[in-house]
C-alpha positions as CSV (number, residue, x, y, z in Angstrom):
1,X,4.3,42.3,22.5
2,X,3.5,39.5,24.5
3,X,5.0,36.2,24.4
4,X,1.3,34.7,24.5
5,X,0.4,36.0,21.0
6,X,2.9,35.1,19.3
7,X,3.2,32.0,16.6
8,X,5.5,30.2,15.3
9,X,4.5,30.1,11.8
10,X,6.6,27.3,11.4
11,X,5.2,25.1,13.9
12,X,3.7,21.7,12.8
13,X,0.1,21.7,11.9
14,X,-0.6,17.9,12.5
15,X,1.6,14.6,12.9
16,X,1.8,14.4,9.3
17,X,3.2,17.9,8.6
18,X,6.6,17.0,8.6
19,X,5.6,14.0,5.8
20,X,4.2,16.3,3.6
21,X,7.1,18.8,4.1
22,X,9.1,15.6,3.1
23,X,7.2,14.2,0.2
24,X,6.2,17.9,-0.9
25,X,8.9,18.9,-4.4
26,X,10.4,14.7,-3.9
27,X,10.3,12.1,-6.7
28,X,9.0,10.1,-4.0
29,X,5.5,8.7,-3.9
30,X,3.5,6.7,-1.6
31,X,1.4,3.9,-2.5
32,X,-0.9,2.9,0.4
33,X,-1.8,-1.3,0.0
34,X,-4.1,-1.9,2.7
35,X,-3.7,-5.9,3.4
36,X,-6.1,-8.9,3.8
37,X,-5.6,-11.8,5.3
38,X,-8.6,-13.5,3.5
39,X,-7.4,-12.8,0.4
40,X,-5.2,-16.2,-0.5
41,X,-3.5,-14.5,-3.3
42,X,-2.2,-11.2,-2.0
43,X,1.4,-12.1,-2.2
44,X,0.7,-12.6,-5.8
45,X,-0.8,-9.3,-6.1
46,X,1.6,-7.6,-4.3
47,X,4.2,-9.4,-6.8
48,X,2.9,-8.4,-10.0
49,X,2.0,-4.7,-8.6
50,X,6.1,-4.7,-8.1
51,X,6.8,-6.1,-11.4
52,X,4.3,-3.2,-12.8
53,X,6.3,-0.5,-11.0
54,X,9.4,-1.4,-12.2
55,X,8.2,-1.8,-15.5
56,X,7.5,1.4,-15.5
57,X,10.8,2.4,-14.8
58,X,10.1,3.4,-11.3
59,X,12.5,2.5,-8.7
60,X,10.2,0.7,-5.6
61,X,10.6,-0.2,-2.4
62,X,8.0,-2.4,-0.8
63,X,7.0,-2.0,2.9
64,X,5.8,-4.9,3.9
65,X,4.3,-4.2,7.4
66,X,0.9,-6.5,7.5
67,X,0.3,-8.7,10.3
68,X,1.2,-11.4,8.2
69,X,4.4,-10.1,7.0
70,X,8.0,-11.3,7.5
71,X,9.4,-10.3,11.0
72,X,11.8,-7.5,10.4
73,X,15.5,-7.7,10.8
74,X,17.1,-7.3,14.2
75,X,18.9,-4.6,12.3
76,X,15.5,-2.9,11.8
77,X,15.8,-1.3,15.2
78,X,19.2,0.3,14.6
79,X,19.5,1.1,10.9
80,X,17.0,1.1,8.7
81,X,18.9,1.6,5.6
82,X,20.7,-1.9,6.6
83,X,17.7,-4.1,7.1
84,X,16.4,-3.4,3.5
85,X,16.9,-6.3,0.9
86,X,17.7,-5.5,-2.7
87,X,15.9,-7.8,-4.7
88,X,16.7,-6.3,-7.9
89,X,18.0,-2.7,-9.8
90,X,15.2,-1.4,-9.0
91,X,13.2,-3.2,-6.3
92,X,14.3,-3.6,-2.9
93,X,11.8,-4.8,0.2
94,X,11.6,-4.2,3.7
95,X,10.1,-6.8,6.0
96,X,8.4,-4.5,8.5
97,X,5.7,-6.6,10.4
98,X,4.5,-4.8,13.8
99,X,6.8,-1.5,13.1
100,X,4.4,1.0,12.8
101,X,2.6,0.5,15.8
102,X,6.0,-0.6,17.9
103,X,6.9,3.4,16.7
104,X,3.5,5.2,17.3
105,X,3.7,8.4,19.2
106,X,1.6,9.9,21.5
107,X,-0.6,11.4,19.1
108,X,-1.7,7.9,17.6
109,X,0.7,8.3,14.5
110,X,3.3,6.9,12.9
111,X,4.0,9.4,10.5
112,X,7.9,10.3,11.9
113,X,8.4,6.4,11.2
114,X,7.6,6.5,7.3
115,X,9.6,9.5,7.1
116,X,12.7,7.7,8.8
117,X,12.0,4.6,6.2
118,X,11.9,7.4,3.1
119,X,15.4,8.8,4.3
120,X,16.4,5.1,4.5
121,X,15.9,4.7,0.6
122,X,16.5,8.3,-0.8
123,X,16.8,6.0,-4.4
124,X,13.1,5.1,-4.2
125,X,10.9,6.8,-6.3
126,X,7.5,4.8,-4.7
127,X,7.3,3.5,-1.5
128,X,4.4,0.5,-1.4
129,X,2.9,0.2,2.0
130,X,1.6,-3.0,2.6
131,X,-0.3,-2.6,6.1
132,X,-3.5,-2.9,7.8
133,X,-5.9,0.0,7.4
134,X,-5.4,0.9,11.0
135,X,-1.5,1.3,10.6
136,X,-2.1,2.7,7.3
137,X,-4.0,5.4,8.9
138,X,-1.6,6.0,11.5
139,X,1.2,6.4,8.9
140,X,-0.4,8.6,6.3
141,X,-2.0,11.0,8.7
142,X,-3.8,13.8,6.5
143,X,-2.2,12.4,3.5
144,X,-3.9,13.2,-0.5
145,X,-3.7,9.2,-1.2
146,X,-6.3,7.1,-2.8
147,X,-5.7,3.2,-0.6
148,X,-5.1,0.0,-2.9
149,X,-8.0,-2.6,-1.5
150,X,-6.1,-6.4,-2.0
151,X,-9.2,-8.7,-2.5
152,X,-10.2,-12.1,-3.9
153,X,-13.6,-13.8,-4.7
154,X,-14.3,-15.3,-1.5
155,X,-16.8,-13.3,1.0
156,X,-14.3,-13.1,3.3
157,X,-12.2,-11.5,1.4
158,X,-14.6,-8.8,0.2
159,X,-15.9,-8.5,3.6
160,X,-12.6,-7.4,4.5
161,X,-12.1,-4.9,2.1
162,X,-15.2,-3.1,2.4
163,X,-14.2,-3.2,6.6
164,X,-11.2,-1.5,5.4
165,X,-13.1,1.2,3.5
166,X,-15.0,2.3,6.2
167,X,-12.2,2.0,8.9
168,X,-10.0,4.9,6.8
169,X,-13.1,6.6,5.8
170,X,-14.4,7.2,9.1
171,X,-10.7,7.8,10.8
172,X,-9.2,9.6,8.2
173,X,-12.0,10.7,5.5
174,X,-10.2,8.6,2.5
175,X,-13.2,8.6,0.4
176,X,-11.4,7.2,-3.2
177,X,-10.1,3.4,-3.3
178,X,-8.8,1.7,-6.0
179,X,-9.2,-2.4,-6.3
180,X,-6.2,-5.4,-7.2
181,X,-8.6,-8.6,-7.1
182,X,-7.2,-12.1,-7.3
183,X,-9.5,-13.4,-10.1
184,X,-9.0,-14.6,-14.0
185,X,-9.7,-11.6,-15.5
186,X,-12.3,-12.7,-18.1
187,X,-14.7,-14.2,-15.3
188,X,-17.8,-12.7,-15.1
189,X,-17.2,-13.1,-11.4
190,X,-15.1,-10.5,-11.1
191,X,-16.7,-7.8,-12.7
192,X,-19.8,-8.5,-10.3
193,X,-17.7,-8.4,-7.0
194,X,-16.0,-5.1,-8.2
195,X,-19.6,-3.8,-8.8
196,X,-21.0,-5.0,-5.9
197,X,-18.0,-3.5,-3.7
198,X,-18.4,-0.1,-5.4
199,X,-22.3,-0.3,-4.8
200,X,-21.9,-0.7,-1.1
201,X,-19.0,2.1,-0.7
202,X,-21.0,4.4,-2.6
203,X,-24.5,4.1,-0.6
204,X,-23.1,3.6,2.6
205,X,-19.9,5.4,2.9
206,X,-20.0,8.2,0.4
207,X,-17.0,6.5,-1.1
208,X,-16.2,5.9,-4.5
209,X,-14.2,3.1,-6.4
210,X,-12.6,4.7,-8.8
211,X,-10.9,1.2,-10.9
212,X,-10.4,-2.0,-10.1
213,X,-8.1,-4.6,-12.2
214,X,-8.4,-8.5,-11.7
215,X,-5.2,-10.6,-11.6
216,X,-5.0,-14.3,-12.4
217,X,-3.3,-15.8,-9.5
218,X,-2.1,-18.7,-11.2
219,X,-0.2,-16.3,-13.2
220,X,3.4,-17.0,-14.0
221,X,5.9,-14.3,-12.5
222,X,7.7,-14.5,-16.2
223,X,4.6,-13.2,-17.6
224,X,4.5,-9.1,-18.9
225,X,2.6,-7.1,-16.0
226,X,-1.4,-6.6,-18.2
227,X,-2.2,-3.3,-19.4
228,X,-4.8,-2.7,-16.7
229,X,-2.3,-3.5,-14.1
230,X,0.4,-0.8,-15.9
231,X,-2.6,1.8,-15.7
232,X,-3.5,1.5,-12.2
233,X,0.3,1.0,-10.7
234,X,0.9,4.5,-13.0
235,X,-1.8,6.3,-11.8
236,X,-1.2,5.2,-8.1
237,X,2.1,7.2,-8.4
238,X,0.6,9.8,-10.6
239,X,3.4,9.8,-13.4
240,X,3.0,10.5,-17.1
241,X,2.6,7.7,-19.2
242,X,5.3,5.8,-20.8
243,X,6.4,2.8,-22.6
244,X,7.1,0.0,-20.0
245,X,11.0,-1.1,-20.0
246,X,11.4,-5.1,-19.9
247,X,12.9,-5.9,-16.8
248,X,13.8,-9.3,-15.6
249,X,11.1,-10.9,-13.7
250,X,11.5,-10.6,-9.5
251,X,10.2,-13.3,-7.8
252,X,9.3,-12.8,-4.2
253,X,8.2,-16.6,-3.2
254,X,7.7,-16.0,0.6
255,X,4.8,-13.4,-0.6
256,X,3.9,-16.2,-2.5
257,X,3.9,-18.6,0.2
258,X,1.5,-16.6,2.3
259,X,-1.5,-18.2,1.2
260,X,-3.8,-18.8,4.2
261,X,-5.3,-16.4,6.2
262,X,-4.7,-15.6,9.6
263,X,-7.6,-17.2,11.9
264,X,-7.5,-14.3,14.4
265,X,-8.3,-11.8,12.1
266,X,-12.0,-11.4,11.2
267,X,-13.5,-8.2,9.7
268,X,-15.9,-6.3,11.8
């Protein structure tokens, strides 16, 4: 036969076939945070989401590649595995700012990088990306994930996150969001901005929002992870539920510290 009709059945189908190949039968999970600078509380959020996962007994690493991340370690370049931080038992973090595009290939993807960063923390049962939504697609490829939209009550904010929607909608057909809002949880306000976000995915993007959870920002770090915050981190990573283990509280104060946003990033 002909060289010319033969296939190699093994051959990748896309950039992300060798991520699923990874993830595919591995304790592993992927949570995809896509970032806002507009949102003055995100390292908050991003806190208390961490707290959450450990909680639940879920060994994390956080990913934190958003424009206005930490710089990574020198030793980023050289050894991944070395340039994470353990903050706790089970939380370690890994400043990643600008990776995922420095490691694009050819193809537009980052794919090979998040699977180098998996290997790098073979104890991690989630892996939290913190990223734009254009790295985030670049990353996840064809992935089956449903993004975390980081938002507060300012229009900015919201702006932002419904830019994000339709930027991974229309590059890589993610059509289910979930939403972590920076808001005191009984204010009206926050139900209304939730409402009015899943409004305007639904009619103009075909895309739902499938729950949102409001977090007080003035929160203390000390305080239990609340029980909508438990759901949604559990459901993220698709595991059964359980009772949530106390775990000494992690504070992270440079996510904390990031409180303004950046003035050269404006939603489109």
């Amino acid at each position: 036969m002909s060289s010319a009709f033969v296939t190699d059945r093994g051959a990748p189908r896309d950039q992300a076939h060798g991520l699923r190949r990874l993830f595919a039968g591995s304790a592993q999970r992927v949570v995809a945070v896509v970032s806002n600078p507009h949102a003055a509380f995100a390292g908050v959020l991003l806190e208390r989401l961490s707290t959450a996962l450990t909680q639940l007994r879920l060994n994390t690493l956080l990913v934190d590649a958003a424009d206005n991340s930490p710089a990574p370690s020198e030793w980023a370049a050289l050894d991944l595995a070395a340039a994470i931080e353990r903050l706790s038992p089970q939380l370690s973090y890994l400043a990643a700012r600008g990776l995922p595009l420095r490691q694009v290939d050819t193809r537009g993807s980052s794919a090979h990088w998040l699977q180098q960063v998996a290997q790098a923390a073979p104890q991690a049962q989630v892996l939290v990306l913190h990223a734009t939504a254009a790295d985030l697609a670049r990353l996840l490829g064809r992935q089956a994930v449903r993004p975390l939209l980081l938002a507060d009550d300012t229009p900015d904010g919201m702006t932002h996150a419904y830019a994000a929607m339709k930027l991974l909608a229309q590059r890589r057909e993610l059509l289910s969001y979930d939403l972590l809002l920076a808001a005191p949880p009984d204010a009206r306000m926050a139900r209304r901005i939730a409402e009015r976000l899943a409004s305007c995915a639904d009619r103009f993007l075909g895309a739902a929002l499938r729950d949102w959870v409001a977090v007080d920002p003035a929160s203390d770090v000390r305080e239990p992870p609340c029980a909508g915050l438990l759901r949604l981190a559990r459901e993220s990573c698709r595991v059964e539920p359980a009772a949530p283990e106390p775990t000494d509280p992690v504070s992270m104060p440079w996510l904390r510290r990031r409180a303004q946003p950046l003035p050269s990033l404006n939603p489109t």
